[in-house]
mmCIF file of the C-alpha atoms, coordinates in Angstrom:
data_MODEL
# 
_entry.id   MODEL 
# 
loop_
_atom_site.group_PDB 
_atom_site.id 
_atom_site.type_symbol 
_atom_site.label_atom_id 
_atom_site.label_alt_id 
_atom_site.label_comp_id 
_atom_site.label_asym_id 
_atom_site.label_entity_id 
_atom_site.label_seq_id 
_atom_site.pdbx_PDB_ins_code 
_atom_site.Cartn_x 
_atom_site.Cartn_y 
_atom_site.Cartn_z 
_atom_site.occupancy 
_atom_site.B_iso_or_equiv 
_atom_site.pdbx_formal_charge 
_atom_site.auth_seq_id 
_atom_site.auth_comp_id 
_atom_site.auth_asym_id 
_atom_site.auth_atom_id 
_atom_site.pdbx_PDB_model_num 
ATOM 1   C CA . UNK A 1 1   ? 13.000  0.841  8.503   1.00 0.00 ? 1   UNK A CA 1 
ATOM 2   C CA . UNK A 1 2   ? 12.500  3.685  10.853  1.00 0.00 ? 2   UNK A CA 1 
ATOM 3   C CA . UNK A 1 3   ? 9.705   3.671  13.455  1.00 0.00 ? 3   UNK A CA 1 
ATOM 4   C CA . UNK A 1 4   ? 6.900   6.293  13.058  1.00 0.00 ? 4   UNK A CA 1 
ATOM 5   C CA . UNK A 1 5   ? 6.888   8.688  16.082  1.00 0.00 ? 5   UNK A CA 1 
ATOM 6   C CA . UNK A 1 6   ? 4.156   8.684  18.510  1.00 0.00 ? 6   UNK A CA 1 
ATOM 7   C CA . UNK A 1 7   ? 1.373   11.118 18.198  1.00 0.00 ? 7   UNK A CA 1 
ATOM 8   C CA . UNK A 1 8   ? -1.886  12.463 19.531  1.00 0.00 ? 8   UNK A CA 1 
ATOM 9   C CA . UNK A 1 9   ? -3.478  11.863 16.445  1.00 0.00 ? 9   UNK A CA 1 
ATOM 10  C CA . UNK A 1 10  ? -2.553  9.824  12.988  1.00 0.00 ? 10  UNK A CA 1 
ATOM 11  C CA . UNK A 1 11  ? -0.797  11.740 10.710  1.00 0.00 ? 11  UNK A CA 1 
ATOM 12  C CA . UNK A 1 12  ? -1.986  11.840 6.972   1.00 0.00 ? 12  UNK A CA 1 
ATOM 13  C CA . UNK A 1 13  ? 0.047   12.856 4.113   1.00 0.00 ? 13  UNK A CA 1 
ATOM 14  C CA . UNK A 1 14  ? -2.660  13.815 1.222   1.00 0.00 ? 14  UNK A CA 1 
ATOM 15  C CA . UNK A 1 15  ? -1.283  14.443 -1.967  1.00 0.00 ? 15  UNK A CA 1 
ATOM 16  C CA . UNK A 1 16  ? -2.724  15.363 -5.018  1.00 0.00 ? 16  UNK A CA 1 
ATOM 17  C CA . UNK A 1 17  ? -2.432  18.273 -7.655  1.00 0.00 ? 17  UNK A CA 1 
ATOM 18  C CA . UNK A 1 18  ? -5.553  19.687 -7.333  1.00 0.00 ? 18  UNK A CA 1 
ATOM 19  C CA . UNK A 1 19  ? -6.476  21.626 -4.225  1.00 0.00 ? 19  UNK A CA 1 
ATOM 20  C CA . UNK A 1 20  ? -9.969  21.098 -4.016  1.00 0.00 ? 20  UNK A CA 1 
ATOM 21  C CA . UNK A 1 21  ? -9.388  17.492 -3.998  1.00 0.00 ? 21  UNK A CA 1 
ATOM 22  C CA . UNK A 1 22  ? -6.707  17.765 -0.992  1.00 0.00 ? 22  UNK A CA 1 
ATOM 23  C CA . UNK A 1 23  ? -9.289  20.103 0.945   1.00 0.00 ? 23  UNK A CA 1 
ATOM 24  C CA . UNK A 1 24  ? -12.073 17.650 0.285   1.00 0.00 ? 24  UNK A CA 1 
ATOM 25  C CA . UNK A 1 25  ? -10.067 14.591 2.007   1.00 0.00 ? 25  UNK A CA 1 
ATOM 26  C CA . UNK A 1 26  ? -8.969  16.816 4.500   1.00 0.00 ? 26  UNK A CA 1 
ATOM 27  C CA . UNK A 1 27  ? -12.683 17.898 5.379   1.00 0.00 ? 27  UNK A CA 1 
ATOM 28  C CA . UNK A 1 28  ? -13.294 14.446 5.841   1.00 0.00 ? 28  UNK A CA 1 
ATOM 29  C CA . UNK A 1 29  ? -10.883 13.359 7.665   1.00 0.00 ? 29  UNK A CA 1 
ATOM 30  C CA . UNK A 1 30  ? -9.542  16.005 9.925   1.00 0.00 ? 30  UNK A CA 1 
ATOM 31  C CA . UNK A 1 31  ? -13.416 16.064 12.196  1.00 0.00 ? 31  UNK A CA 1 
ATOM 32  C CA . UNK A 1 32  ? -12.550 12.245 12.452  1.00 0.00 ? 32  UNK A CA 1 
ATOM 33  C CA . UNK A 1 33  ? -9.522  12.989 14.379  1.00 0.00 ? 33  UNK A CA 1 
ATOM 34  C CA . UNK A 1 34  ? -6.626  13.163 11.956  1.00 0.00 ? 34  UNK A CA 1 
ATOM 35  C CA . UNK A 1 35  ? -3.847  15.498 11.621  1.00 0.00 ? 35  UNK A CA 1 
ATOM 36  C CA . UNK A 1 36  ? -3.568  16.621 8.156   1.00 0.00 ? 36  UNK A CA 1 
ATOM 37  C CA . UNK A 1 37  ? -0.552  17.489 6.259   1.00 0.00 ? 37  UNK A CA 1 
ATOM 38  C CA . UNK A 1 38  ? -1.194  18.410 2.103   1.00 0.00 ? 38  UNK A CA 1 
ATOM 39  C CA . UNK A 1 39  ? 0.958   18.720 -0.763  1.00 0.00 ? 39  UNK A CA 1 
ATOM 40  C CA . UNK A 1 40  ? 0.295   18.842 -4.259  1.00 0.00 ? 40  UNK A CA 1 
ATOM 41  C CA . UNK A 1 41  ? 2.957   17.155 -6.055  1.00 0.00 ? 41  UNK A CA 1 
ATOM 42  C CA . UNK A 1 42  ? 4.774   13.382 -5.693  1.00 0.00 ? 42  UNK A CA 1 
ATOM 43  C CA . UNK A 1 43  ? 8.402   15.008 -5.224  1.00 0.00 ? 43  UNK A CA 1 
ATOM 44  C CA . UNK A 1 44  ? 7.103   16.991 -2.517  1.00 0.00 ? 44  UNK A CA 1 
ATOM 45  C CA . UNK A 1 45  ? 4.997   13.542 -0.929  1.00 0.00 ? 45  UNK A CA 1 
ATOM 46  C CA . UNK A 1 46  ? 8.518   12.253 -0.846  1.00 0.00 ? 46  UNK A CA 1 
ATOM 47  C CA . UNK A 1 47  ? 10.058  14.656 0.922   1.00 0.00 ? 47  UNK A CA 1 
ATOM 48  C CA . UNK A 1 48  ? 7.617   14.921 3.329   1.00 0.00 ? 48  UNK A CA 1 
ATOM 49  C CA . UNK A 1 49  ? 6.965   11.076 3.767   1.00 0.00 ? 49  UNK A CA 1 
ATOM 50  C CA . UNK A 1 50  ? 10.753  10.835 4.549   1.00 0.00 ? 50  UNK A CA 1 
ATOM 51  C CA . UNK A 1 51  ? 10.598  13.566 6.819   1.00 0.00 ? 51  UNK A CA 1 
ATOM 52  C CA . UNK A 1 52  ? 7.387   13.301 8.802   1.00 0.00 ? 52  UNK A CA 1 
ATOM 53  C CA . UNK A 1 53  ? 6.718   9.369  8.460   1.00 0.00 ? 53  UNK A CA 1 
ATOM 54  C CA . UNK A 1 54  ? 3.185   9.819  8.509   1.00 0.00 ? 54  UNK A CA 1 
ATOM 55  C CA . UNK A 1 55  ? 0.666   7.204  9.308   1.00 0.00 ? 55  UNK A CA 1 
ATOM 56  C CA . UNK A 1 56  ? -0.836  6.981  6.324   1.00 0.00 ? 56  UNK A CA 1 
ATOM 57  C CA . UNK A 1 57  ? -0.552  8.394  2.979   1.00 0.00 ? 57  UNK A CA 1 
ATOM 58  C CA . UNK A 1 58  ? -3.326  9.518  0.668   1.00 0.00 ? 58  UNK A CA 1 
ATOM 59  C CA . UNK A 1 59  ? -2.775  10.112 -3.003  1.00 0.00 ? 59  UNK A CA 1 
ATOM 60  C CA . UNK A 1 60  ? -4.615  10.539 -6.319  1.00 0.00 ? 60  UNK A CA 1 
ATOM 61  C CA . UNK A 1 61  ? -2.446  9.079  -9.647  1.00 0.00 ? 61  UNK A CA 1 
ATOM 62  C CA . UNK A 1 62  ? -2.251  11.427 -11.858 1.00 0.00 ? 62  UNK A CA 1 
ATOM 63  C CA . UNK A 1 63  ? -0.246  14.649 -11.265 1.00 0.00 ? 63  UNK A CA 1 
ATOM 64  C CA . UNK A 1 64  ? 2.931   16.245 -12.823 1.00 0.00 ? 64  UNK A CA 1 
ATOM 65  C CA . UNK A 1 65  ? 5.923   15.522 -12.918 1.00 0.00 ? 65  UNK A CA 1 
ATOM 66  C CA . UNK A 1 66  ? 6.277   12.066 -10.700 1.00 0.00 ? 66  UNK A CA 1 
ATOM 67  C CA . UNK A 1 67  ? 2.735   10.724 -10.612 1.00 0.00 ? 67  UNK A CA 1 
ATOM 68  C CA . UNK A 1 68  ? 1.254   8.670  -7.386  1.00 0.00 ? 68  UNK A CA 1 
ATOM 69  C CA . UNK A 1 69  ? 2.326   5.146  -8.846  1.00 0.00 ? 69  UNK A CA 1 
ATOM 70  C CA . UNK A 1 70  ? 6.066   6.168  -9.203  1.00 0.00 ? 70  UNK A CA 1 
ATOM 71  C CA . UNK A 1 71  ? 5.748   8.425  -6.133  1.00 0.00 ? 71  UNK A CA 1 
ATOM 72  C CA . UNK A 1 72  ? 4.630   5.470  -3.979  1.00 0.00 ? 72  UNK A CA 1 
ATOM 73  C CA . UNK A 1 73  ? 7.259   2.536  -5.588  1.00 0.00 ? 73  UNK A CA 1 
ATOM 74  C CA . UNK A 1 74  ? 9.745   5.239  -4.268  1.00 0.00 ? 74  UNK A CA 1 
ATOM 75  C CA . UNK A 1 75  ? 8.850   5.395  -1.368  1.00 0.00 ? 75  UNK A CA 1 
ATOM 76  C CA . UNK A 1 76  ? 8.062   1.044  -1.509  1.00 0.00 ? 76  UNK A CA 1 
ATOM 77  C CA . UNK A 1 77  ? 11.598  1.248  -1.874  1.00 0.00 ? 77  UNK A CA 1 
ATOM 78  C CA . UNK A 1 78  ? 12.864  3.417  0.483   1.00 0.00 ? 78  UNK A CA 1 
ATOM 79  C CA . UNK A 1 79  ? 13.367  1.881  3.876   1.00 0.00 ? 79  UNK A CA 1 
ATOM 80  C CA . UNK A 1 80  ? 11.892  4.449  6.353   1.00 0.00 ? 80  UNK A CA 1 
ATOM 81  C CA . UNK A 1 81  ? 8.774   4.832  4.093   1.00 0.00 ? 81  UNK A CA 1 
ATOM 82  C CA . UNK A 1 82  ? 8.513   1.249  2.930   1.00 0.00 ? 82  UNK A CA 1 
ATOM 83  C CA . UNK A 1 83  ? 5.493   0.559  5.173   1.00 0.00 ? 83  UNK A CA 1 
ATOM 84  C CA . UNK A 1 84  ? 3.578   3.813  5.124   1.00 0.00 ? 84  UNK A CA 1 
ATOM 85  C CA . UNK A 1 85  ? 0.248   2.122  4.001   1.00 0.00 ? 85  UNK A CA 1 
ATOM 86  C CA . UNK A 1 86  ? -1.522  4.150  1.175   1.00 0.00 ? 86  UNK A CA 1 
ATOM 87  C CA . UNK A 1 87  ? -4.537  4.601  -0.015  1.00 0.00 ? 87  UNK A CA 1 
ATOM 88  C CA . UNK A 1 88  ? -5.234  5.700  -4.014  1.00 0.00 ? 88  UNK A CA 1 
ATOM 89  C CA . UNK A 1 89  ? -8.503  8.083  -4.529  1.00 0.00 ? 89  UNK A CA 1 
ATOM 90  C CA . UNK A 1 90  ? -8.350  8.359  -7.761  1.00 0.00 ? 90  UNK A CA 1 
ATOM 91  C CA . UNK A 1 91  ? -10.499 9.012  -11.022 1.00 0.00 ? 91  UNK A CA 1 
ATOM 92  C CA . UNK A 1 92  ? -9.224  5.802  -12.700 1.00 0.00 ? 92  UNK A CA 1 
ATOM 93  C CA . UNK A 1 93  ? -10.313 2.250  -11.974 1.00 0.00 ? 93  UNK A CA 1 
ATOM 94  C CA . UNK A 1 94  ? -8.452  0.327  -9.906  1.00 0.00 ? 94  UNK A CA 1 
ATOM 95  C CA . UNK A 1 95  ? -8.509  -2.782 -12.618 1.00 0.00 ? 95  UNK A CA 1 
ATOM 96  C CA . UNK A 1 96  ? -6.654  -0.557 -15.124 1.00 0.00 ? 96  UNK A CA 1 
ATOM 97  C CA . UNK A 1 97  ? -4.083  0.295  -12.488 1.00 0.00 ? 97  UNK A CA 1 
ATOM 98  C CA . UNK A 1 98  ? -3.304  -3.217 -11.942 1.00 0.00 ? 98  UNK A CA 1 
ATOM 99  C CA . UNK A 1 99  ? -0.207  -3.987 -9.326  1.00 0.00 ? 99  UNK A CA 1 
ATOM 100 C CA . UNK A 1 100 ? -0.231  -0.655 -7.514  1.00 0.00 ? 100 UNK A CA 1 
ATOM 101 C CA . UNK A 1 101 ? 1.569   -0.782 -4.071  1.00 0.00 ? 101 UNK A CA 1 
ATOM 102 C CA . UNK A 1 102 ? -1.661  0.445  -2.470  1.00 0.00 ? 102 UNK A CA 1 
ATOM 103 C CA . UNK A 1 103 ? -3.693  -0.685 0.444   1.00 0.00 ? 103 UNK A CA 1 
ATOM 104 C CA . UNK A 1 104 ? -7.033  0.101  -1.080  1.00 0.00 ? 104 UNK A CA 1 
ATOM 105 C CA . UNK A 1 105 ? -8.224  2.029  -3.981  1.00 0.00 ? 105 UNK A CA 1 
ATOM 106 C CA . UNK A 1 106 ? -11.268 4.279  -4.232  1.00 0.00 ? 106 UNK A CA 1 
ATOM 107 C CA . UNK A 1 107 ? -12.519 6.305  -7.203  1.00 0.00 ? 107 UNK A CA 1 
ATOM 108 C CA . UNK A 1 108 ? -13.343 9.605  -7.336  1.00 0.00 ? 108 UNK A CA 1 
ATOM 109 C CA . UNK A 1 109 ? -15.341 10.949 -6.551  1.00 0.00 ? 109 UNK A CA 1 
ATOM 110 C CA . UNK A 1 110 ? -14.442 9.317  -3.295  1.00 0.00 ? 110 UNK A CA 1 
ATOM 111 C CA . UNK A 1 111 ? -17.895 9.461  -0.280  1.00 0.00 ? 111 UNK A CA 1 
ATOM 112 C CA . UNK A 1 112 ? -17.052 10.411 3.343   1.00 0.00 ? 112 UNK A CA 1 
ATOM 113 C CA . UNK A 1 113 ? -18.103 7.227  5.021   1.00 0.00 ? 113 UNK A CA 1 
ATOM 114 C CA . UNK A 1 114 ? -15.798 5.263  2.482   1.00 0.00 ? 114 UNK A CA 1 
ATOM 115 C CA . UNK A 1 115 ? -12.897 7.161  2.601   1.00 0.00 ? 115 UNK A CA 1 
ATOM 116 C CA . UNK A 1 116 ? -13.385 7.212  6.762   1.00 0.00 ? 116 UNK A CA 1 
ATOM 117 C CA . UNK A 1 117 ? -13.773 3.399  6.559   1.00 0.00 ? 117 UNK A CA 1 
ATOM 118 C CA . UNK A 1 118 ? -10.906 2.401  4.534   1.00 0.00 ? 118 UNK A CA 1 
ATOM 119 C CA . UNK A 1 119 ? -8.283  5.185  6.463   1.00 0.00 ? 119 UNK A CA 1 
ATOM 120 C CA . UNK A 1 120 ? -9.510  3.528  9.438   1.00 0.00 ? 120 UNK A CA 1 
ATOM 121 C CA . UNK A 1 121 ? -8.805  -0.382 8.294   1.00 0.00 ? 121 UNK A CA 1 
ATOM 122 C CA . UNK A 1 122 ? -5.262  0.639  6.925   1.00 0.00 ? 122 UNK A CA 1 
ATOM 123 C CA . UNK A 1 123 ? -4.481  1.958  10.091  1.00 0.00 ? 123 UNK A CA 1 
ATOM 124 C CA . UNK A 1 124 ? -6.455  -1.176 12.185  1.00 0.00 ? 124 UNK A CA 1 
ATOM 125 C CA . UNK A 1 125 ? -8.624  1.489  13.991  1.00 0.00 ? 125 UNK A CA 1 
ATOM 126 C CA . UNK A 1 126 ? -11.624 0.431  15.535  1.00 0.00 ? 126 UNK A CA 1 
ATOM 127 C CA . UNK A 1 127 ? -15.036 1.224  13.342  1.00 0.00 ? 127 UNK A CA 1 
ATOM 128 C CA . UNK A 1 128 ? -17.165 4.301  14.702  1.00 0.00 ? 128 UNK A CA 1 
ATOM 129 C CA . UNK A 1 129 ? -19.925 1.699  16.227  1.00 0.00 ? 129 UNK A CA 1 
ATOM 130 C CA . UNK A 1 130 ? -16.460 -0.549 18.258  1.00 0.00 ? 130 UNK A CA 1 
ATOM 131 C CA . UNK A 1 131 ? -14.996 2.720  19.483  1.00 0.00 ? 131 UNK A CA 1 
# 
């Protein structure tokens, strides 16, 4: 396992195929403080997981090619990206996704204040009222 290197501000990966999804997370997150880093398919979320070892990972399920539940058990598998907490925002319930290697699960479409909440309790930041 490979240590994530220090930043200014938590990195978040955000993947999903469609860009006015990625630009809506990133609206919400990046005034909270967040660097953002977006791509829209799981074979590039790899890449860039292994490369960047972000912080956090966000990621919708269904895309082309490698979707988000095979994109994340690669990278549950891969040593330097094994404990890259993610989050799934996506348009399917979380019952019907069952076992997902996810930290929390949100449905789309996802609300500011709950996306903000949950980014900050995977990453064991303070809430806006501790800070």
């Amino acid at each position: 396992m490979s240590t994530r290197p220090r930043r200014d501000k938590p990195l978040v990966l955000i993947v999903d195929d469609d860009l006015a999804s990625r630009e809506l997370i990133a609206s919400y997150l990046e005034p909270e403080g967040y660097a953002i880093v977006m791509v829209s398919s799981g074979t590039a979320a790899i890449e860039e997981a292994r490369r960047l070892l972000p912080d956090l990972i966000v990621t919708d399920v269904l895309m082309p090619g490698p979707g988000g539940l095979q994109t994340l058990f690669v990278l549950r598998n891969t040593p330097e990206t094994s404990e890259i907490p993610a989050i799934v925002v996506s348009g399917i319930s979380p019952r019907i996704l069952g076992l997902m290697p996810a930290a929390a699960y949100l449905v789309k479409p996802v609300e500011r204040q709950n996306l903000v909440q949950t980014v900050r309790n995977c990453l064991n930041l303070p809430t806006a009222q501790q800070a």
